[in-house]
N, C-alpha and C positions, 0 to 999 in steps of 0.2 A: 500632700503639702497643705491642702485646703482643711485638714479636722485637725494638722500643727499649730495650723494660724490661728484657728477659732480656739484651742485651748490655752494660747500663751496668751492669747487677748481676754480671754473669758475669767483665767489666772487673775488678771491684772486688775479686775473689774470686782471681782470677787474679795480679793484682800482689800482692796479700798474700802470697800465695803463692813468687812467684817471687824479689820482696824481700828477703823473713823467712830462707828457709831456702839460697840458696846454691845449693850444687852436693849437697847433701842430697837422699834424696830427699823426696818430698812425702808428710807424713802417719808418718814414720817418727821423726823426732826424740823421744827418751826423755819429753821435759813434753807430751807428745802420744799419751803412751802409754793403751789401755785401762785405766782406774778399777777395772770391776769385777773379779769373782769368779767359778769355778762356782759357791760356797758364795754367794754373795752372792742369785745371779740362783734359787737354790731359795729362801733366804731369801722374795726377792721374790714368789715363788710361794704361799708358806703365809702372807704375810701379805696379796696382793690387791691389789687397785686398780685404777686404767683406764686402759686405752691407747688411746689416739687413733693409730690407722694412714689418712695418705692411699694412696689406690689404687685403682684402677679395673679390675682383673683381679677379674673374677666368681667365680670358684671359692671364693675369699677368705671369702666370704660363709658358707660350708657349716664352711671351716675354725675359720672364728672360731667357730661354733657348738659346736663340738666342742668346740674349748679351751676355751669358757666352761662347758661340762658337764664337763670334766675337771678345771676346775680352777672353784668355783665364785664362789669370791671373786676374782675377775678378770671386771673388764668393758673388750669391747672395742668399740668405735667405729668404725667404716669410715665415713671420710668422701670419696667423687669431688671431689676439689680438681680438677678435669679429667683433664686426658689429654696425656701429652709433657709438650712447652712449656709449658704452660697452669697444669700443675700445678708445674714447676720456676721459674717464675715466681712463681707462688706462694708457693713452698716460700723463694726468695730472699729475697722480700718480707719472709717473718716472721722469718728468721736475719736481716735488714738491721734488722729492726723490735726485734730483739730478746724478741721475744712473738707468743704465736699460735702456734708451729714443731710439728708431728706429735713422735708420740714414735718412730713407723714412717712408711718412707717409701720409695712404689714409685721405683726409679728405674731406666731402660734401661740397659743398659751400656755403650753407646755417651756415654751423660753423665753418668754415675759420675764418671768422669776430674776432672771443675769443681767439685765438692764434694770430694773427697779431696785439690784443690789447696790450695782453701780452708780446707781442716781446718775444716770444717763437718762434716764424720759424723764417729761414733766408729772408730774401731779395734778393732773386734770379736774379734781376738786373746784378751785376758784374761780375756772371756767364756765362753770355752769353744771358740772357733770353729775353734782348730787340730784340734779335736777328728773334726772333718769334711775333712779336705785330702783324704781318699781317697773321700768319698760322692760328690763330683759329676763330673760329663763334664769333658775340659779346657778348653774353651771357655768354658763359663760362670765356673769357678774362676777360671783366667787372668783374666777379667773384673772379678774382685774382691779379687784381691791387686796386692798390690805392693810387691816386697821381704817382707820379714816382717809389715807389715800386712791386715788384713783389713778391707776397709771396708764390705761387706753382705753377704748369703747370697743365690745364685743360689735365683731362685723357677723359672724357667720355662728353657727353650732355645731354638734355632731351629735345628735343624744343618738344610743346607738338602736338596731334592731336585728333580727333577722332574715336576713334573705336567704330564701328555698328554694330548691328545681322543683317545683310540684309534679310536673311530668314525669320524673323521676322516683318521688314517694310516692304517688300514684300508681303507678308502676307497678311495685315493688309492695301497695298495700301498707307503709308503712303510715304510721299519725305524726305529725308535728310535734314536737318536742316543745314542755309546757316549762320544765324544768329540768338542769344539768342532767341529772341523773337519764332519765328521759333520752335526752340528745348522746348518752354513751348506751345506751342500749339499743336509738336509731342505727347509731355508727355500728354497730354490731351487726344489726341486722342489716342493713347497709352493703356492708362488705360482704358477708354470708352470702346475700342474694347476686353479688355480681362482685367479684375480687378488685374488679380495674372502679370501685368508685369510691372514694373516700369522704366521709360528712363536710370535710374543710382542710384546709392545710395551712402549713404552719412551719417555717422555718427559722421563728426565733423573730419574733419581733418586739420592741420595747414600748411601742405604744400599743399595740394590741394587748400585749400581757398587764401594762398597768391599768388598761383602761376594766379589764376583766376581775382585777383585784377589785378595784375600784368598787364595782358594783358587785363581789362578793362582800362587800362590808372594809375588806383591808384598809389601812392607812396607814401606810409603813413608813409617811414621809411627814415631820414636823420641824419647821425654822420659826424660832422667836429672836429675831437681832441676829447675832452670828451664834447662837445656840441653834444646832442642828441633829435633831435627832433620826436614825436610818433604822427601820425596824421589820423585816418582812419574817418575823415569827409570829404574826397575829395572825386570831383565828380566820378572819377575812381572807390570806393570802392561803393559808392549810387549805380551805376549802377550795381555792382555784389547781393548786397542785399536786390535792388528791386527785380531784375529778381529771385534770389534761396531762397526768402521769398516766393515768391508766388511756387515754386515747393512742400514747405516745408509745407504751410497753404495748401495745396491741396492734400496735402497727395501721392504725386507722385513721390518720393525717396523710395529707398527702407531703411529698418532701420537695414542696415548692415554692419559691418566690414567689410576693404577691406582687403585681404590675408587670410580673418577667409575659414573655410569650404563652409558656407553657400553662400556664394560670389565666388569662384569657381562653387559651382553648379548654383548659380542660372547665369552665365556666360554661362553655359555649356546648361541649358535648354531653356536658352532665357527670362526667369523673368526679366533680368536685362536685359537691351537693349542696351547700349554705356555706353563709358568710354571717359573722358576727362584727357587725364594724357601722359605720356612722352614718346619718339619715343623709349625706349628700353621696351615700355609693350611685343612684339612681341612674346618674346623669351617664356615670361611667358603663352602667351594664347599657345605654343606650348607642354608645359611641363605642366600645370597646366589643361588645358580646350584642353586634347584631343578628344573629342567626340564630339565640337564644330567643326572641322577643315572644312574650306568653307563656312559654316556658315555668319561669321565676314567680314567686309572691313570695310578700312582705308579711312576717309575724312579729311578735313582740318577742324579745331576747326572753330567753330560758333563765328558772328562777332559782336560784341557789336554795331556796326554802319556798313548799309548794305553797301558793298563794299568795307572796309577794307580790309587789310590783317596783323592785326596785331599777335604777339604771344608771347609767353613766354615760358619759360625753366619750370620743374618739376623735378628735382630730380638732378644729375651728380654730381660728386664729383673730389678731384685733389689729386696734390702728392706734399707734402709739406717736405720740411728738416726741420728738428728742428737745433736749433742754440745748441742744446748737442748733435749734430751729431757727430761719429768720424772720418768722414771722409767724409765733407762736397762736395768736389769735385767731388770724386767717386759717392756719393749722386746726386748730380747734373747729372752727367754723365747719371746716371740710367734712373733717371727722364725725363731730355730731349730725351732719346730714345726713351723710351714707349709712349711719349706723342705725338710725331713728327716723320716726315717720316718714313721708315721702319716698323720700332717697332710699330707705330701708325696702319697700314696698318694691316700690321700681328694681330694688335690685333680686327681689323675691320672683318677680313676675320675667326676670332674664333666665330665672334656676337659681339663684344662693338659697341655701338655705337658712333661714332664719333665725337668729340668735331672740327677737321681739317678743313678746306676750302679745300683743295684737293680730301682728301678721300671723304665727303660731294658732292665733284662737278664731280666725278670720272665716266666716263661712264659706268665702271665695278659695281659702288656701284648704280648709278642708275637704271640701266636695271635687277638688282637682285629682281628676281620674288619670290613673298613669295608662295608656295603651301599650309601655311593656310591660307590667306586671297583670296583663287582662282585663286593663281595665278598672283592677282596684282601687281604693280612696286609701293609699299607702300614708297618705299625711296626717288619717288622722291617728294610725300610730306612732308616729316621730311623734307628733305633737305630744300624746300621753307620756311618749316615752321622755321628752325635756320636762316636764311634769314633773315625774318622780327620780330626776340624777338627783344624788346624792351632793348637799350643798357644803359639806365639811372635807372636801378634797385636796392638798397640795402637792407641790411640785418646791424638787429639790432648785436652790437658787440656782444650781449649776447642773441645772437637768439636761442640756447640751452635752454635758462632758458625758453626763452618766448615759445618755443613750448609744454614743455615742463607743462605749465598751462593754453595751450589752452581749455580746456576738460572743467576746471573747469570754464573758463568763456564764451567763445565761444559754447562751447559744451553742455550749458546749454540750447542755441535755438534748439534744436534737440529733449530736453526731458520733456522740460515746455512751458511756455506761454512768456520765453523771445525769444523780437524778434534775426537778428543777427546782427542790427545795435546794440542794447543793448547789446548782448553779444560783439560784438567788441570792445564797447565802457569799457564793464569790464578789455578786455584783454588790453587794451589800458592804464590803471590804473592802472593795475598790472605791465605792464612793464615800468611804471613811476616810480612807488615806487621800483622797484627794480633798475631798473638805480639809482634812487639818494641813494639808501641805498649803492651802490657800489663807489660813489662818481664823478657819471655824474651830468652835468648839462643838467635834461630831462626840456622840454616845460616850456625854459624860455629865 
């Protein structure tokens, strides 16, 4: 009932969008412009109020503490409307509803994109937010512009990396894998050496696979206004699904959920031997896979072309105003703390990780030694790795819906004989016929 409701609303958001504005883009047209002020959003400050932010990142908690001692006539509210979906559901419900809507609002950036279609968030621009184009990594920025708008402030990152069992390549004699090719002939040897361990697993997931395109070169995803074009026959994606076809025909994945049980243990015993995924996995293999602790080290993701250094982001999300905000400024005010200096820091030194060029370059955040990975200075490869993500990345406006039926056609290469150029090529058809059922014009 709950991915019903998210696509008739996402539906709704989407033709308005694509209708209204043309070959414009989305979010930039002048009666769409940011309202406020810097002058306005201090204003806002000296005279107080309260801000209802949904959101579910913890740090938040410590942050909001400080603002409301900084500034005392300000109250703010942290309400868990859930998590994802759950909460963009939500979130549809009360802009559909017209009442109820946060005055902040966590959102991933991966589904950024269906609110800034819908010209449901503000335009952060006239706030002050140009004011930051140089504080954050390009990843996360790229994330929340588009064109001359700004539609939230990056909270957190993901640039991605690799995490190892070194006691297990140790083991077994095996080297670190520098490049893809490299990491299929670990897995090789891998399995060879002991049947029950697999290099990683993998049951079809839509952010892992784009974020992997990503940083093979692909870019299979471009909207200009409601011109949407869907393309995963570039040479960027060929190279992600030569290389994880052959893991997949060799039987060298393991056939697991990630977050299920079975993926924690088999983390914690060593069956599962690296993870390619985002610099705040840390926190989890501390809380999740204690038994593992010393075990693990952090390398730089494997390189599609030896001597690269490219990458790509995994996961992070931002903090967006809705334009039924009541208190738009106040709203701003919030947002630009936690996102930037300070607020940013402090929420660095709880565990977020970092979306800032500062905190990212900080000699404090780099010399912090993890005591589970032995002790390593893991941060100072996140940090190289936000460095070099790739700053020309998008996301379909209605990337909710498409992840959304990755399973069903993606995820078909996992459990039959299609390959996942085929299944890419399903998902690919699916998110055509759904853009023009919403009234884009997809690959044409």
């Amino acid at each position: 009932m709950r991915t019903h409701t998210t696509r008739r609303l996402l539906g709704a958001l989407a033709a308005g969008c694509a209708l209204t504005l043309g070959a414009t883009a989305c979010g930039s047209s002048p009666e769409d412009s940011a309202q406020g002020s810097p002058k306005d959003v201090k204003s806002a400050l000296e005279k107080g109020g309260k801000v209802t932010v949904w959101a579910w990142e913890p740090t938040l908690k410590k942050a909001a503490a400080d603002f409301e001692k900084k500034y005392p006539k300000v109250d703010v509210e942290l309400v868990n409307a859930g998590t994802g979906d759950e909460q963009y559901t939500a979130l549809q419900n009360a802009l559909a509803a017209g009442s109820g809507a946060p005055d902040v609002a966590q959102i991933e950036y991966y589904a950024l994109g269906q609110f800034a279609i819908g010209k449901t968030v503000e335009d952060l621009s006239g706030y002050g937010a140009t004011t930051h184009d140089d504080a954050f990594t390009p990843g996360p920025w790229n994330a929340v512009t588009q064109d001359k708008a700004i539609y939230a402030l990056p909270m957190d990152s993901g640039p991605m990396a690799l995490f190892y069992n070194k006691k297990v390549f140790d083991k077994h004699g095996i080297k670190v894998p520098t490049t893809w090719d490299e990491y299929v002939d670990a897995a090789r040897a891998l399995h060879k050496a002991d049947p029950k361990i697999s290099i990683t697993n993998d049951t079809g997931d839509a952010g892992a696979t784009t974020s992997l395109i990503w940083q093979a070169g692909g870019r299979p995803y471009k909207t200009q206004g409601s011109d949407v074009t869907i393309d995963f026959g570039d040479a960027g994606t060929k190279k992600y699904t030569d290389t994880w076809q052959e893991l997949l025909d060799e039987k060298l994945v393991a056939p697991i959920s990630s977050w299920s049980d079975a993926w924690y243990k088999g983390l914690a015993d060593g069956s599962i031997a690296t993870l390619s995924i985002g610099a705040w996995m840390p926190a989890n293999f501390t809380s999740g896979v204690a038994s593992a602790s010393g075990d693990w080290r952090v390398a730089p993701l494997p390189q599609w072309t030896p001597g690269a250094k490219a990458s790509a982001e995994n996961g992070g999300s931002s903090l967006a105003v809705p334009k039924a905000a009541k208190n738009k400024e106040l709203a701003y005010a919030f947002s630009e703390y936690v996102t930037t200096g300070e607020g940013a820091s402090a929420r660095v030194a709880e565990g977020a990780f970092p979306a800032t060029r500062a905190d990212l370059q900080s000699q404090k955040f780099l010399d912090t030694e993890f005591p589970y990975f032995g002790g390593q200075k893991a941060n100072e490869i996140f940090s190289e790795s936000a460095r070099n993500v790739g700053t020309d990345w998008s996301y379909l406006p209605y990337q909710v819906y498409a992840n959304s039926v990755f399973n069903d056609t993606v995820g078909k290469a996992y459990v039959s004989s299609t390959t996942l150029t085929e299944g890419l090529n399903s998902w690919q058809q699916a998110g055509v016929k759904y853009g023009a059922d919403q009234g884009f014009t997809v690959n044409k």
